[in-house]
C-alpha positions in Angstrom: 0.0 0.0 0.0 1.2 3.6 -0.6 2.1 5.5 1.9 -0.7 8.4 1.4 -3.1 6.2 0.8 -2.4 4.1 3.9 -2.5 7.4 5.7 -5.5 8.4 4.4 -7.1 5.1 5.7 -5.8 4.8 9.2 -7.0 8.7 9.7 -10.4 7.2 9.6 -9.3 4.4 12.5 -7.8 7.0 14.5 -11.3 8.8 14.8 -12.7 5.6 16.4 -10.4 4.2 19.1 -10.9 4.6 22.3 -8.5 3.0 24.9 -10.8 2.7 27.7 -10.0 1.9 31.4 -12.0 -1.0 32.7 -13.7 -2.8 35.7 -15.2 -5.9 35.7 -16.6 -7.8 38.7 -16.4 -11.3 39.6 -18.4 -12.7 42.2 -16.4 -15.4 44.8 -19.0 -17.9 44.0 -18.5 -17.9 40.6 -17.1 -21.0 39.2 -15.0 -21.6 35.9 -18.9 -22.3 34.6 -19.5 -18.8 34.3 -22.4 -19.8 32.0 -23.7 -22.6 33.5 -26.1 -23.4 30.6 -22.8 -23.7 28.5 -19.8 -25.1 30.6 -18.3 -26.2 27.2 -18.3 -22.8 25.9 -16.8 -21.2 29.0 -13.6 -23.8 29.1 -13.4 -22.7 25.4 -13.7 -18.9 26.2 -11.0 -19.5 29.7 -8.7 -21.1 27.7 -8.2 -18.4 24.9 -8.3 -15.9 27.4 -5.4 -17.9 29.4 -3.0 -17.3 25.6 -4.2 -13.3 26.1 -1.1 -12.1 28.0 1.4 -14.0 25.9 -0.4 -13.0 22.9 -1.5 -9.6 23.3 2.1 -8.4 24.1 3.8 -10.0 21.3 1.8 -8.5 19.0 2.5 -5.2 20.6 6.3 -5.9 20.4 5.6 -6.9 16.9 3.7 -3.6 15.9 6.1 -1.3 18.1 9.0 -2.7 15.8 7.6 -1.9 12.6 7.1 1.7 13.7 10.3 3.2 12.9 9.6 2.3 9.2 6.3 4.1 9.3 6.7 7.3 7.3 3.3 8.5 8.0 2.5 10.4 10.9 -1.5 9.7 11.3 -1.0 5.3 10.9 2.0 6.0 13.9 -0.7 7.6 16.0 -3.0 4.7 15.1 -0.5 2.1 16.0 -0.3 3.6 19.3 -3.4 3.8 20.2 -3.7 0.1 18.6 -1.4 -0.3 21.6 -3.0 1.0 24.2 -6.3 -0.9 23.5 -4.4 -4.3 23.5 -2.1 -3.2 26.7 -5.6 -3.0 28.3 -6.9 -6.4 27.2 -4.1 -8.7 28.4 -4.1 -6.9 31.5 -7.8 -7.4 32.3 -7.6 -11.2 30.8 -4.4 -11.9 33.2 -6.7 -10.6 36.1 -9.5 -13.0 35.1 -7.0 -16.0 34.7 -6.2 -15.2 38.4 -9.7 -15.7 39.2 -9.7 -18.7 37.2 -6.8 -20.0 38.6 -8.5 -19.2 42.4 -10.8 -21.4 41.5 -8.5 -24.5 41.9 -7.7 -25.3 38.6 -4.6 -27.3 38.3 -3.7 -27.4 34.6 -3.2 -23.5 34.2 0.4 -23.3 35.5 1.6 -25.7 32.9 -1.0 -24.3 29.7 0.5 -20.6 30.7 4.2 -22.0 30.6 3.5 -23.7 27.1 1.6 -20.3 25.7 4.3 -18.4 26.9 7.1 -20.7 25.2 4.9 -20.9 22.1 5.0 -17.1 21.5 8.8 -16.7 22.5 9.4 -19.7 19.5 7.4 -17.5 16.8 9.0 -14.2 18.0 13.0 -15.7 18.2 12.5 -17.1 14.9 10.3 -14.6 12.7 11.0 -12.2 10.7 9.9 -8.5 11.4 7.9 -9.2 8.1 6.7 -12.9 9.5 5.8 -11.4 12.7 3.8 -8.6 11.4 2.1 -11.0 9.1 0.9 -12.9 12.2 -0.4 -10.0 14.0 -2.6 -9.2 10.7 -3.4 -12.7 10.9 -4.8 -12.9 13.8 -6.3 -9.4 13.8 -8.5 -10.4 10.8 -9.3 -13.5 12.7 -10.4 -11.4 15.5 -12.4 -9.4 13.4 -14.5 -12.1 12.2 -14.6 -13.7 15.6 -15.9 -10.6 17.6 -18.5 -10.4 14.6 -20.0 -14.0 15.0 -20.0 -13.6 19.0 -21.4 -10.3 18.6 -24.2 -11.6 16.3 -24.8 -15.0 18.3 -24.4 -13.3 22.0 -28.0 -14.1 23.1 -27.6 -17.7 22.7 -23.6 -18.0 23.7 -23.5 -15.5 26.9 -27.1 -15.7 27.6 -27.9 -15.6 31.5 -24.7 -15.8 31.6 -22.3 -14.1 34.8 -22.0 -10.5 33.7 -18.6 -10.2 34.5 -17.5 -12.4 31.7 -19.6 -11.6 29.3 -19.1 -8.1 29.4 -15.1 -8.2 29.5 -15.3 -10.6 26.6 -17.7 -8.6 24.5 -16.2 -5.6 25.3 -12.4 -7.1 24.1 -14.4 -8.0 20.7 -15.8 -4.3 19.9 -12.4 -2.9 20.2 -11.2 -5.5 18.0 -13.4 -4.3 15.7 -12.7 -0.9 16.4 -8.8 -1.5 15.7 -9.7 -3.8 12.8 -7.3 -1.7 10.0 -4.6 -0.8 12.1 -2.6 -4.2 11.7 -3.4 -4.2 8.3 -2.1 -0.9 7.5 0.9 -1.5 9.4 1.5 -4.8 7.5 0.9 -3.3 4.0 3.1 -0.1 4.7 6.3 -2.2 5.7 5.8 -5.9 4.4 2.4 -5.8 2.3 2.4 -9.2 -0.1 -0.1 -11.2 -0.6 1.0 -14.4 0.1 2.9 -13.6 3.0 -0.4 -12.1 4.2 -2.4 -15.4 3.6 0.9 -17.4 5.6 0.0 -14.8 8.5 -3.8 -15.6 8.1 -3.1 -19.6 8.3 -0.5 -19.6 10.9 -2.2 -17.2 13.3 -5.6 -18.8 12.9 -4.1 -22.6 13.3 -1.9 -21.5 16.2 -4.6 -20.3 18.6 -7.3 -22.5 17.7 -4.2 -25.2 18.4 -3.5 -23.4 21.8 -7.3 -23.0 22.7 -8.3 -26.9 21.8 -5.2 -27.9 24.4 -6.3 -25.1 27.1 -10.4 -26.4 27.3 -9.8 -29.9 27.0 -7.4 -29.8 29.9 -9.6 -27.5 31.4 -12.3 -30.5 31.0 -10.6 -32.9 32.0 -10.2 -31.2 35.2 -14.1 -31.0 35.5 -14.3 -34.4 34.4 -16.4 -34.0 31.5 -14.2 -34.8 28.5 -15.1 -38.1 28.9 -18.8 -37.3 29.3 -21.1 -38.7 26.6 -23.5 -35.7 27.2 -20.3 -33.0 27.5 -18.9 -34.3 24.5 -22.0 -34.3 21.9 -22.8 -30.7 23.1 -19.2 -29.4 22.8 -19.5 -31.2 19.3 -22.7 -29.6 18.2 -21.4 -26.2 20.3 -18.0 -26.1 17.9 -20.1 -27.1 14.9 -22.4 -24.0 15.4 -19.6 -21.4 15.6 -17.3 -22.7 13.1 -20.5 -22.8 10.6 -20.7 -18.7 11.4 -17.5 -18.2 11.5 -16.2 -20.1 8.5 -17.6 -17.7 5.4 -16.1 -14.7 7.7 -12.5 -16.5 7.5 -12.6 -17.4 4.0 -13.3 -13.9 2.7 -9.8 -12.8 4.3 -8.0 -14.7 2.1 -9.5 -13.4 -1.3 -7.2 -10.9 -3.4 -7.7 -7.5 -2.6 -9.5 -8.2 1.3 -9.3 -5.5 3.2 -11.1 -5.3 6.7 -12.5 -1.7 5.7 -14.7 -4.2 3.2 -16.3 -5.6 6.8 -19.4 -3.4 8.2 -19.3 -2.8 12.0 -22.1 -4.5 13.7 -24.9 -2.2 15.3 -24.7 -3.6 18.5 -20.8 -2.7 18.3 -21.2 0.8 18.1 -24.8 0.8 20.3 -21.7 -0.6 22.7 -19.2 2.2 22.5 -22.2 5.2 22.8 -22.8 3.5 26.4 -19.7 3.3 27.1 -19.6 7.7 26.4 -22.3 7.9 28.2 -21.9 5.4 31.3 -18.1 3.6 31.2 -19.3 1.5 34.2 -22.8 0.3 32.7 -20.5 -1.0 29.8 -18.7 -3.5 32.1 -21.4 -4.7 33.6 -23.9 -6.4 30.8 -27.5 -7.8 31.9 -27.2 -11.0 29.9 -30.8 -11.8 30.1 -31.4 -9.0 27.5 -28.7 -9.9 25.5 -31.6 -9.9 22.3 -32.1 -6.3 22.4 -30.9 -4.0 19.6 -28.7 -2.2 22.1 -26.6 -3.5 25.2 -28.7 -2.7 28.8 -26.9 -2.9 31.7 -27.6 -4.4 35.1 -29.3 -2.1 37.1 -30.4 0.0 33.8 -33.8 0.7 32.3 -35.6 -2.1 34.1 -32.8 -4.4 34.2 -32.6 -6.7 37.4 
């Protein structure tokens, strides 16, 4: 991409982002079921949260590195603030993986340490180019994912505890909020199509590999991986989001995909005017109205 007209793209992200400061409540009782309708789903959701702060800061180190070749002033100030929204998400997933942990789950310790290695591995060994092709990997990969749980919340965090729902939703809608930056970064320094795809594959395969170790260990410790009943719902559970999520993948890796092409969901931006107009309301979710056009919180308009 040319430098101007990468400029004149990311001036339009930098309009949007909002690094926003946080809280999210966790009650003591709460167990690693935080939905109890869908214990299945909430090992899957603990486990990629346990990768977020391995993850979150190599792709910071990743973008950070890139920025001294960036000749344009407005995608540097978009790159930061890129930064600041992911510095804010590993920090509040590491705080939930302590609660997760103080629930007395064994396997963490070890699933961290692996994570951890994992993303030393890819860093040592890339390429500045390789490494920013990951991050736009997995960006785009976001993007689609934070669009199908977005548009499939009622039935996946549904009466679910508000505290999780809220800090997973809210880590999706800046997703989509930062959805160009990676690739503008990538195309200004190391744009190539194929090398873009690699990124898309590798990223993608990687976390789904990391996330698939993290919940069934996570299982195991519950002892449902063996459970007839666990297993045929996880099944029908991953079939469900992979069938939603599937036509938003393969679309990244068409010619000429940009993630300006993708529409922000509704509820996305119905989520970032409550946030201007009541910061704590947005961490705090009343999941039994997750069906309404526009997030309600707890306490709000009738909520309980």
């Amino acid at each position: 991409m040319p430098a101007d007209a990468g400029g004149a793209a990311a001036s339009q992200a930098a309009t949007r982002m909002t690094v926003r400061r946080m809280g999210f409540s966790y009650p003591p009782a709460m167990s690693g079921h935080w939905n109890a309708k869908r214990p299945e789903f909430s090992q899957i959701v603990n486990a990629a949260s346990l990768a977020m702060p391995y993850l979150e800061p190599y792709l910071i180190r990743s973008m950070q590195a890139a920025r001294e070749r960036i000749t344009d002033e407005t995608l540097r100030r978009d790159l930061d603030a890129y930064v600041g929204q992911e510095a804010t998400h590993y920090r509040q997933h590491r705080k939930f993986n302590e609660e997760l942990k103080a629930r007395g789950y064994r396997c963490i310790g070890g699933l961290e340490a692996a994570i951890d290695a994992s993303y030393k591995r890819i860093e040592a060994k890339g390429t500045l180019a390789a490494n920013l092709a990951y991050a736009e990997g997995f960006e785009s990969m976001a993007l689609a994912i934070g669009e199908m749980l977005i548009e499939d919340r009622e039935f996946l965090f549904g009466g679910a505890e508000s505290g999780v729902a809220s800090l997973v939703l809210w880590h999706f809608v800046e997703e989509i909020e930062h959805k160009n930056v990676a690739y503008d970064v990538f195309e200004h320094v190391a744009g190539n199509y194929f090398r873009r795809v690699g990124g898309v594959l590798h990223a993608t395969s990687h976390i789904f590999a990391l996330t698939r170790t993290g919940y069934q260990a996570l299982l195991k410790e519950d002892g449902l991986w063996r459970d007839a009943r666990s297993r045929i719902a996880l099944g029908l559970l991953l079939a469900r989001i992979f069938a939603k999520l599937a036509p938003k993948l393969l679309r990244i890796l068409v010619p000429g995909y940009s993630p300006r092409q993708v529409k922000d969901p509704s509820w996305a931006s119905a989520w970032a005017r409550l946030f201007m107009r009541d910061g704590e309301a947005a961490g705090r979710l009343d999941t039994g109205r997750l069906d309404a056009a526009e997030p309600v919180a707890i306490n709000a308009g009738g909520g309980e």
